[in-house]
N, C-alpha and C positions, 0 to 999 in steps of 0.2 A: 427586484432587479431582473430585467430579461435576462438571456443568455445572450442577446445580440448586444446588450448594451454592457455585458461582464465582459464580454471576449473583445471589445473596442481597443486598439491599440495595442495589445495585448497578441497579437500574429493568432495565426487557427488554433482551434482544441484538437488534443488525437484525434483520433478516430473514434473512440470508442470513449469518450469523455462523456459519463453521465450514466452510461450503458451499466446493468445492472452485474454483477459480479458473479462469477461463478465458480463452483470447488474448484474446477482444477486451474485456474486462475490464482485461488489463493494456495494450493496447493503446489504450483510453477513457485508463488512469491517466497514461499518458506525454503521452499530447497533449495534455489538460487540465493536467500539473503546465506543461507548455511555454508551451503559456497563461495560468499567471500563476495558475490555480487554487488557490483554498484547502485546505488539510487538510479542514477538517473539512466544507466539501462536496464533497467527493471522496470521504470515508467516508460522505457523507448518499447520495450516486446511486447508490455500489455496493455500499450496504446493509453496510456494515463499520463496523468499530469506527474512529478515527482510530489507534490503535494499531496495528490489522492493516493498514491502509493503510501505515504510518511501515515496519513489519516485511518487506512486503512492497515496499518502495523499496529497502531493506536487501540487498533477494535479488538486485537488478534491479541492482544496482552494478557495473560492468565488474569480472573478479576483480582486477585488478590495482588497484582502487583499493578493493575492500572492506573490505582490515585498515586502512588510514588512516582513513578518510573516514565510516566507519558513523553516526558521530552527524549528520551533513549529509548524508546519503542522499537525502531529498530536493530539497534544493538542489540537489545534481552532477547529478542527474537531468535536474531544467529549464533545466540547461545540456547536457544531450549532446545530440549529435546525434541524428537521425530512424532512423540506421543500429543505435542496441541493441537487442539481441536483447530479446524479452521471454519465449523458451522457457528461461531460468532455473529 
């Protein structure tokens, strides 16, 4: 599947849609989900979809709780501590 023909009907992708991730990128995503932040403006500042933002929660999961918990990725997230790694 292109990207011209994923993004059909479908209005533009961010800006930065595909664009490779960077620490202070996930490092903004943790402290803002900590803060009570929304989805979907957490995918508005860092130019993502709300999906790649949810996908990317997904990755950030300590391993030992990412086969349980994947659907609440975000949630466990704005409960961990300030200690997870975000080089996942």
């Amino acid at each position: 599947m292109t990207t011209e023909s994923r993004d059909e009907g479908a209005g533009s992708a961010p800006g930065r849609a595909g664009a490779a991730r960077s620490e202070e990128d996930t490092a903004m995503l943790l402290d803002r989900l900590r803060r009570g932040a929304r989805l979907e403006a957490l995918a508005e500042s860092l130019e993502r979809t709300p999906g790649a933002v949810q996908a990317r929660c997904k990755v950030l999961l300590p391993p030992q709780l990412r086969a349980a918990l994947r659907a609440d990725a975000e949630a466990v997230l704005r409960r961990q501590p300030r200690s997870v790694s975000t080089s996942y």
